[in-house]
KOLDO-316214 format. One record per residue (C-alpha): residue in three letters; y, z, x. Coordinates in steps of 0.2 Angstrom, whole numbers, plus 2048, in hexadecimal, padded with zeros to 3 digits. Example, Ala and Ser with C-alpha at 12.3 -4.5 7.8 and 13.67 -1.06 7.14 Angstrom:
code ala, north 7EA, up 827, east 83E
code ser, north 7FB, up 824, east 844
! end
This chain:
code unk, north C16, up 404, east E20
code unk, north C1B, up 3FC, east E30
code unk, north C32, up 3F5, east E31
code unk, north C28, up 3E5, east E31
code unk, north C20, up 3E6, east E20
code unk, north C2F, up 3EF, east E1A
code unk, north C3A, up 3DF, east E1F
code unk, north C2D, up 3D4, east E15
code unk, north C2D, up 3E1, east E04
code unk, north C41, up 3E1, east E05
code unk, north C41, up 3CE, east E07
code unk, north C35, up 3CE, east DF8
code unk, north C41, up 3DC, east DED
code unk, north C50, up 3D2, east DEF
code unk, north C4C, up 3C1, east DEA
code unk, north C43, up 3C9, east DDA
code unk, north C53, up 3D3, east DD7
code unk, north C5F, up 3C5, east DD8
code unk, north C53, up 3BA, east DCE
code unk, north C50, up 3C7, east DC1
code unk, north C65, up 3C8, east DBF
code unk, north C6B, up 3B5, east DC3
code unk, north C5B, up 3AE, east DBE
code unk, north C4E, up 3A2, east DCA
code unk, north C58, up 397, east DD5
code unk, north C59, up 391, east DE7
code unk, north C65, up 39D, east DEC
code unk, north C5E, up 3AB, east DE3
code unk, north C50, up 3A7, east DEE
code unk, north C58, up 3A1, east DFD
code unk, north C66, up 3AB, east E01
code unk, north C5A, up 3BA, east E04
code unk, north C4E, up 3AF, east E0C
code unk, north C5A, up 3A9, east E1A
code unk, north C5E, up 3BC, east E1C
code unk, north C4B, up 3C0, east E1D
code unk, north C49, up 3B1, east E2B
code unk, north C59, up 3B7, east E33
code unk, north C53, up 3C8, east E36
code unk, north C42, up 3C2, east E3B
code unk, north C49, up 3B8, east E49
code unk, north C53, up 3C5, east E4F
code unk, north C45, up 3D3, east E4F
code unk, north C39, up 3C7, east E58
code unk, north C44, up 3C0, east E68
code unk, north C51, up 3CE, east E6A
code unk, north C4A, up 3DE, east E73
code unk, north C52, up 3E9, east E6B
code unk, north C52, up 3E2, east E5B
code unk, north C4B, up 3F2, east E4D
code unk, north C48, up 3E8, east E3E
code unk, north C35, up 3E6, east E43
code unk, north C31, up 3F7, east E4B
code unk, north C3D, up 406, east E53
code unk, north C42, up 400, east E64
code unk, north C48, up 40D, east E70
code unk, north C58, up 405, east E7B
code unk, north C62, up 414, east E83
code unk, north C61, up 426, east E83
code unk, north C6F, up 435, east E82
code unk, north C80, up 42F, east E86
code unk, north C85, up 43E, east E8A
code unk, north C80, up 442, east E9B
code unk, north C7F, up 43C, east EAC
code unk, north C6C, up 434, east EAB
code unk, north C68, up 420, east EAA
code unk, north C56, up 419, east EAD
code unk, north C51, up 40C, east EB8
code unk, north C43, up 403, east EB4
code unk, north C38, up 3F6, east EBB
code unk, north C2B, up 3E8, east EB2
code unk, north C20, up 3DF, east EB7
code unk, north C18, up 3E8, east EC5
code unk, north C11, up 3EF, east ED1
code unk, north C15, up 3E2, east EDE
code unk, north C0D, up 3E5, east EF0
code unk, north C1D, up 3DF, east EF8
code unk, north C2B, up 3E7, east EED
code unk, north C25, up 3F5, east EE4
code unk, north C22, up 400, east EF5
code unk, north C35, up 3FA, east EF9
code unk, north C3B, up 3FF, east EE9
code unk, north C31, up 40F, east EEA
code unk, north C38, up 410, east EFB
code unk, north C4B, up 410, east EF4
code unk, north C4A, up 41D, east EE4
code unk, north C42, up 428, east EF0
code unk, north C50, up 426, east EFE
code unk, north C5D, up 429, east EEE
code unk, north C53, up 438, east EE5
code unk, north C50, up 42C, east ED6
code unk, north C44, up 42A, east ECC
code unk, north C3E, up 41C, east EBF
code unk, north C32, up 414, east EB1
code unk, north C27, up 405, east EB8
code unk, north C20, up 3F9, east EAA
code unk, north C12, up 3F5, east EB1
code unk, north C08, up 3E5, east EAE
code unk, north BF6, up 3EE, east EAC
code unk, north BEC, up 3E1, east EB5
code unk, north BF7, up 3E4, east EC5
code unk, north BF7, up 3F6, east EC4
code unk, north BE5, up 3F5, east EC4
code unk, north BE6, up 3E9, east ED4
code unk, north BF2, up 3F5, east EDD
code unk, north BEA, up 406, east EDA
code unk, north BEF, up 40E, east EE7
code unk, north C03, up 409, east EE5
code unk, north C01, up 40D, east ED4
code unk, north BFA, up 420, east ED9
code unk, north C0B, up 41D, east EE4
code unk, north C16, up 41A, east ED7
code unk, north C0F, up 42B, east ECC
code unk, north C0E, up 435, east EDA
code unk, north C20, up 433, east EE0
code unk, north C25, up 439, east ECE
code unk, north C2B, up 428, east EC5
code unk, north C23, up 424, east EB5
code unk, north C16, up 416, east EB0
code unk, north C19, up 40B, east E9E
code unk, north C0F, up 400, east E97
code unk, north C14, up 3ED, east E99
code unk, north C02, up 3E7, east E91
code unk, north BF2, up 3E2, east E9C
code unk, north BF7, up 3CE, east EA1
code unk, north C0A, up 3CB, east E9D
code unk, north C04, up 3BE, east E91
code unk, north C13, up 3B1, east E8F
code unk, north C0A, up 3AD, east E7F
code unk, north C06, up 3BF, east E79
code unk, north C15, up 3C1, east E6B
code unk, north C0A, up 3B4, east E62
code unk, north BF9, up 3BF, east E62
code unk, north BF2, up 3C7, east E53
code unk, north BEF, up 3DC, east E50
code unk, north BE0, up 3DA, east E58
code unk, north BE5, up 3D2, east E6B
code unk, north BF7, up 3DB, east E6A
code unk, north BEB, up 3EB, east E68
code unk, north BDF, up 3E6, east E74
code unk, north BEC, up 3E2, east E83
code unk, north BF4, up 3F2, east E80
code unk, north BE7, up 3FE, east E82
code unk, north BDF, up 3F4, east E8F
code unk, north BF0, up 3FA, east E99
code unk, north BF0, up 40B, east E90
code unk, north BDE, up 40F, east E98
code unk, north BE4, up 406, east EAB
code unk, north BF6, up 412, east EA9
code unk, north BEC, up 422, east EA5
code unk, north BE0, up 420, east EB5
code unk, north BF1, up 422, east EBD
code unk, north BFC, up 42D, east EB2
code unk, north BEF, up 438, east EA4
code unk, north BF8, up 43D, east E97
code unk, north BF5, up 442, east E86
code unk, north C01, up 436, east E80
code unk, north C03, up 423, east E7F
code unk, north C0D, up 41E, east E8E
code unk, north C1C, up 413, east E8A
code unk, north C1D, up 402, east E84
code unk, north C28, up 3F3, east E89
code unk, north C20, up 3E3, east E80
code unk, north C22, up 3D2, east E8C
code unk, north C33, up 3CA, east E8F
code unk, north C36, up 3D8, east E80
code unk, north C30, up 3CB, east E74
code unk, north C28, up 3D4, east E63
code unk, north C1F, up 3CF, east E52
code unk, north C18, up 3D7, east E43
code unk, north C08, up 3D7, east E4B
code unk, north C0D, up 3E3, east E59
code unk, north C16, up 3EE, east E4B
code unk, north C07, up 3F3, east E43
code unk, north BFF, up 3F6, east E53
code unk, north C0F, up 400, east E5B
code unk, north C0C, up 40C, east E4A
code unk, north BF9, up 40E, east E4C
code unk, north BF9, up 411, east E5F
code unk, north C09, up 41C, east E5C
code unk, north C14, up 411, east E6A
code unk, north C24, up 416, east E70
code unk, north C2C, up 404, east E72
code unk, north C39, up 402, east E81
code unk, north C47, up 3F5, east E82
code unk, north C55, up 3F7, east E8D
code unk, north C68, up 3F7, east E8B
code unk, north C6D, up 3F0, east E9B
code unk, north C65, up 3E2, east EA4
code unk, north C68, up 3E0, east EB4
code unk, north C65, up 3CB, east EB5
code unk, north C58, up 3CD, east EC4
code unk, north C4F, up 3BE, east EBD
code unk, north C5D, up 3B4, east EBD
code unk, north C65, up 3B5, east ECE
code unk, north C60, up 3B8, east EDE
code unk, north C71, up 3BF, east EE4
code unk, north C6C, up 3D3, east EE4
code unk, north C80, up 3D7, east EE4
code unk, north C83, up 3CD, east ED4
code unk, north C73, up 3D7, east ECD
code unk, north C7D, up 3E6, east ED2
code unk, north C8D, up 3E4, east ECF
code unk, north C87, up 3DF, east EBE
code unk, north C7C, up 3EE, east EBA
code unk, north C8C, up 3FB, east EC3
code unk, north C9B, up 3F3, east EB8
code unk, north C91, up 3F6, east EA8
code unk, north C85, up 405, east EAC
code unk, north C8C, up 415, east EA4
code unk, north C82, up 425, east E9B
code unk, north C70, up 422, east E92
code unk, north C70, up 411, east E98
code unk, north C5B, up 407, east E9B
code unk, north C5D, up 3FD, east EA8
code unk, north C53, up 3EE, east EAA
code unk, north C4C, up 3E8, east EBB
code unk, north C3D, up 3DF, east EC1
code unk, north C31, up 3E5, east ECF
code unk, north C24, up 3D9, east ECD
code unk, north C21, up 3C8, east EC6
code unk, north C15, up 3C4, east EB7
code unk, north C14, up 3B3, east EC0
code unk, north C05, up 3B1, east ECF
code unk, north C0D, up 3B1, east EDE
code unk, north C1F, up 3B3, east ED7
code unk, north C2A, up 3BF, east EE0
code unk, north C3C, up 3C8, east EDC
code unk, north C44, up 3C8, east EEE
code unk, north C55, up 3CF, east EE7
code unk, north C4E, up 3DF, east EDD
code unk, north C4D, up 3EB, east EEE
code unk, north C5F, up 3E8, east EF5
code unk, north C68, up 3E7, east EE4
code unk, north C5E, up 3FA, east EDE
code unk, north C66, up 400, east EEE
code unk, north C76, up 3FB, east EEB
code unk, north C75, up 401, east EDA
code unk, north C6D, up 411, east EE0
code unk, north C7F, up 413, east EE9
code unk, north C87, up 40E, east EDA
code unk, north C82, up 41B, east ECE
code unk, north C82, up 429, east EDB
code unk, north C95, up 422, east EDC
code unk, north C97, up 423, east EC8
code unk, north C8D, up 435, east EC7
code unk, north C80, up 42E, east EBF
code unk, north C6C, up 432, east EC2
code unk, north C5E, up 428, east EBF
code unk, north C51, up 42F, east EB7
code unk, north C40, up 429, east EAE
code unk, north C42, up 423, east E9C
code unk, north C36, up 431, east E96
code unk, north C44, up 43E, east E9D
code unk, north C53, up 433, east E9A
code unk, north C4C, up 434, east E85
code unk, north C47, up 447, east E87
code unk, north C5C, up 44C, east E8D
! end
């Protein structure tokens, strides 16, 4: 049994409890109806949101690792930049990819592994419109990227999962059991989407960063032709920063496995 069907049995449980002892009624009904659509909300539009499926958003606090990670990509302009800029620091990082582009940039994509960072799954087309798919398109976008990662990165294991803008439903639960996904939020975003100033990114990311923390940033764009011009400079001034505060970056399979 998937969270997801567990939320809908509990939901049913406790209006037949509380009609079985106060009798039918609207709010016998009601009051665990409003909790049910409460936490239905929550567990479809907040990333890391558990009440649907477990959703990973830090690691150990103990320790001096974080991890940096990148969606959206590989971008032809960005990524090499951002590639450029862990190397120059000794970092490494997880790159949710979009599969379709990793397929179209095979060679950065060989780059990314090859210089020791980490590629997760970020489905095959970055559908905006994904969250409202059924098992069997959820399933199918999945794997499609699963089969593009492991050209790149074989493993025996499924690589890891961040769904679009972090957006989940009960569809994608029973398909995150079945493939046995490891889903990844984040517990610090750095706001790269919304400014184009990369010291505000980073002055955002360095005043709240500390132990364990996922980092959010963006190296590509799901968008054709849309670009993230303030990701390069804010990761190096970031890069700077967490040297500065003892802190090293590290892919989220490590950062999980401290």
């Amino acid at each position: 049994m998937t969270r997801a069907q567990a939320l809908v049995w509990s939901w049913a449980g406790a209006c037949l409890s509380l009609s079985l002892v106060f009798g039918p009624g609207g709010w016998t009904l009601g009051l665990p109806t409003l909790v049910f659509l409460i936490l239905l909300h929550d567990g479809v539009f907040r990333p890391a949101a558990p009440w649907l499926m477990p959703v990973v958003t830090h690691g150990p606090r103990t320790g001096n690792k974080v991890a940096l990670t990148f969606d959206d990509g590989p971008d032809a302009e960005v990524t090499p930049e951002v590639l450029d800029a862990l190397s120059e620091h000794g970092a490494q990082a997880s790159f949710f990819v979009i599969g379709q582009h990793a397929e179209a940039l095979a060679d950065l994509s060989r780059r990314i592994v090859a210089e020791g960072h980490e590629l997760g799954n970020h489905s095959h087309a970055h559908s905006r419109w994904l969250n409202f798919s059924g098992v069997d398109r959820m399933r199918k976008e999945i794997e499609r990227a699963t089969g593009v990662i492991r050209g790149f990165q074989p493993g025996a294991t499924q690589p890891l999962y961040r769904p679009p803008i972090g957006l989940k439903n009960p569809p994608l639960a029973r398909v995150v059991q079945a493939l046995g996904l490891r889903v990844i939020a984040w517990s610090l975003h750095s706001r790269d989407t919304r400014t184009r100033d990369p010291e505000r990114i980073a002055e955002r990311v360095l005043a709240k960063v500390r132990a364990g923390d996922i980092i959010l940033m963006h190296d590509g764009h799901d968008l054709p032709g849309g670009r993230r011009p303030a990701t390069v400079a804010a990761l190096r001034l970031i890069l700077i920063g967490l040297q500065q505060k003892g802190l090293r970056s590290v892919a989220v399979s490590e950062l999980l496995d401290s």
